[in-house]
C-alpha positions in Angstrom: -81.8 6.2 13.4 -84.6 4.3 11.9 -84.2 4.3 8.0 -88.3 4.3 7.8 -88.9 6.6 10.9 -86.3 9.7 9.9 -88.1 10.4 6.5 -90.8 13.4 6.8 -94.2 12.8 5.9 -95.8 15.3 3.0 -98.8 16.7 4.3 -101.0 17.6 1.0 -103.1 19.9 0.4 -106.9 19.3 2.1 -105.1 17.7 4.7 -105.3 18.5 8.4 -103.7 17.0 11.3 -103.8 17.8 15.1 -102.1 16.5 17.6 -103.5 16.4 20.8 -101.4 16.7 24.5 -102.1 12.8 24.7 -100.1 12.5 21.6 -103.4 11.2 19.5 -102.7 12.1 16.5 -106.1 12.8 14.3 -106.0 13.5 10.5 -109.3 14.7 8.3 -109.2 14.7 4.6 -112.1 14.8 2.2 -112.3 10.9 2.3 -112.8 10.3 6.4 -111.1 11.4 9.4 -108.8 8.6 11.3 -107.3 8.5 14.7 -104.3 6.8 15.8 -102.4 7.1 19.4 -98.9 6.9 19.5 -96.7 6.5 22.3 -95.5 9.5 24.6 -91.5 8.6 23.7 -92.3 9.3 19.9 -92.2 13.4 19.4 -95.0 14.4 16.5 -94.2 17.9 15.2 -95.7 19.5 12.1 -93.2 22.0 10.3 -93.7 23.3 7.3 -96.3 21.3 5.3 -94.2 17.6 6.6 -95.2 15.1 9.6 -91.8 14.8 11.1 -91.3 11.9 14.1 -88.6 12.0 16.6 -87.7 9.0 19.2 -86.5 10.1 23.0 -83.5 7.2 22.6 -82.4 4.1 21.0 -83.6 1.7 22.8 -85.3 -1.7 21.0 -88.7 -1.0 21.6 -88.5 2.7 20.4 -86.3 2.0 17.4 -89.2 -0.5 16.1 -91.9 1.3 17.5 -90.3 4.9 15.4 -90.6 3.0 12.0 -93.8 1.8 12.9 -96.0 5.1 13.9 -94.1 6.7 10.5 -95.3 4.1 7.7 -99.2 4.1 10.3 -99.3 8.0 9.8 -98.6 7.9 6.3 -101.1 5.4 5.5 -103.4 7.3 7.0 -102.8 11.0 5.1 -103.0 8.4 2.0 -106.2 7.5 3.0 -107.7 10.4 3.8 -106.2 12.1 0.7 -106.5 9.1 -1.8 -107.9 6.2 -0.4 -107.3 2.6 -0.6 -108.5 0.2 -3.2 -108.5 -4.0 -3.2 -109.8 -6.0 -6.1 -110.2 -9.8 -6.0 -111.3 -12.4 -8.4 -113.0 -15.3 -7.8 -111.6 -18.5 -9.7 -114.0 -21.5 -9.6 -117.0 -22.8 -12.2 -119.9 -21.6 -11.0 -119.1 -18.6 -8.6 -121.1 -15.4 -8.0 -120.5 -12.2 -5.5 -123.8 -9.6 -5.6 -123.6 -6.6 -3.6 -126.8 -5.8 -2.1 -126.3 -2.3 0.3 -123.6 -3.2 2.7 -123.8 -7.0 2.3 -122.4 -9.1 0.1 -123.7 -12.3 -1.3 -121.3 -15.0 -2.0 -121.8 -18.2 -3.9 -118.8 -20.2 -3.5 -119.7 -23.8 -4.3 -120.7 -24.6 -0.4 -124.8 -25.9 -0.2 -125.5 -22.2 1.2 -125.0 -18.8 0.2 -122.2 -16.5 2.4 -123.9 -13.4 3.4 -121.3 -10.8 4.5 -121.8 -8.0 5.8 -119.2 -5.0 5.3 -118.6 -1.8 7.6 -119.8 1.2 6.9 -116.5 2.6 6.0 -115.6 0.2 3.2 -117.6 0.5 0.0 -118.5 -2.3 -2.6 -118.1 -2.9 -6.3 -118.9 -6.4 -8.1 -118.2 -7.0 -11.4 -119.9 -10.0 -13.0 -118.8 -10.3 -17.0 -119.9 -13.0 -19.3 -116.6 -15.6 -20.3 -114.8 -13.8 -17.0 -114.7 -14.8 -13.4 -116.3 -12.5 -11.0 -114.8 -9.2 -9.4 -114.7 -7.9 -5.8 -113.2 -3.9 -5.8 -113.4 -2.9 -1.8 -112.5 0.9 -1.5 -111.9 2.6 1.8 -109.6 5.7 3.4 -108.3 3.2 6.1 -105.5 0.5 4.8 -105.8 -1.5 7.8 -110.0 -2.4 7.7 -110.0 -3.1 4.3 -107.0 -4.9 4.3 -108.8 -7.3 7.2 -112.0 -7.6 5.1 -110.2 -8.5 1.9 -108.8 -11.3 4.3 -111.8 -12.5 5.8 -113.6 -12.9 2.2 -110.5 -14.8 0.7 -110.6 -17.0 4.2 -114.4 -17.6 3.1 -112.6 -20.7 -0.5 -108.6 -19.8 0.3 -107.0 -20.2 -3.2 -106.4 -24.2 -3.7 -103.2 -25.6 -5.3 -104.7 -28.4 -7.1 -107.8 -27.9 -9.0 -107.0 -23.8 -8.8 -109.9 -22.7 -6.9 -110.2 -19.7 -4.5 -110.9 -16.5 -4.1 -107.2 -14.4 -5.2 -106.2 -11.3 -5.0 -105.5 -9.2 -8.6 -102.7 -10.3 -10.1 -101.8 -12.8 -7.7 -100.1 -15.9 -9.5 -101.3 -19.5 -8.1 -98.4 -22.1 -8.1 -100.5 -25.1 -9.5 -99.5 -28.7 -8.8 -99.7 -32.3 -10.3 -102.0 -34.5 -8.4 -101.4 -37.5 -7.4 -99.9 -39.7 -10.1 -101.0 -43.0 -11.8 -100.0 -46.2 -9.8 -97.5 -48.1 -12.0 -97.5 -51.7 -12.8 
């Protein structure tokens, strides 16, 4: 039995899932609604206030597949429930982020500003203090979008080794390193 897959899933309260004869599952909270479709050999029964899954058999592709829809289903009652929150920094003299609406304006030391544009279910905070670097705090109710949009801005100046540059996440440490050393004579 999957370690991950066998542990029940606490539905709280303002929670509501349905699970529909094509087993897509659908769960609204007061955050959003998110839909996810698992596959017909994983059983998804509700009983009493827990998200239990069962798997038909132990084959591979159901063992890994069992953990998998669990840890997906629970993100999502999180989500809906809770939400999801991201917050990166940008490192670098001389770098800006401004939310405007659903874009966000980046200045990252290219000749041009990035204009991003976020969807419509991830919401924006910049913070921009005086003697700090610059904040990014993405908040959504699903783990998976924001997760790729956090990406796609760090991809925008990816953290740099040497001169410690980049875009990082919070609390992320960058390993530094020497640069090239003096030619001896």
């Amino acid at each position: 039995m999957s370690r991950i897959g066998k542990l029940p899933i606490s539905i709280p309260q303002g929670v509501t899932i349905n699970v529909d004869s094509n087993n897509k599952v659908t769960v609204k909270g007061n955050l959003g609604e998110l839909e996810q479709q698992v596959d017909t050999f994983i059983k998804v029964e509700i009983e009493d206030g827990f998200l239990k899954l069962e798997r038909e058999s132990d084959e591979n592709e159901q063992r890994a597949k069992h953990g998998l829809y669990r840890s997906l289903l629970a993100n999502m009652i999180t989500g809906v429930s809770q939400g999801f929150t991201i917050e990166q920094e940008l490192v670098g003299v001389g770098y800006k982020v401004e939310a405007k609406g659903r874009m966000l304006e980046l200045s990252l030391g290219y000749s041009h500003n990035i204009i991003f544009e976020l969807p419509v279910e991830v919401s924006v905070q910049t913070i921009t203090e005086r003697g700090k670097n610059p904040r990014i705090i993405l908040n959504s109710h699903d783990k998976q979008l924001i997760g790729q949009v956090a990406a796609k801005i760090r991809s925008f100046r990816k953290p740099e080794p040497y001169k410690g540059k980049g875009i990082l996440f919070k609390g992320e440490v960058m390993r530094r390193k020497a640069g090239k050393a003096a030619a001896e004579k």
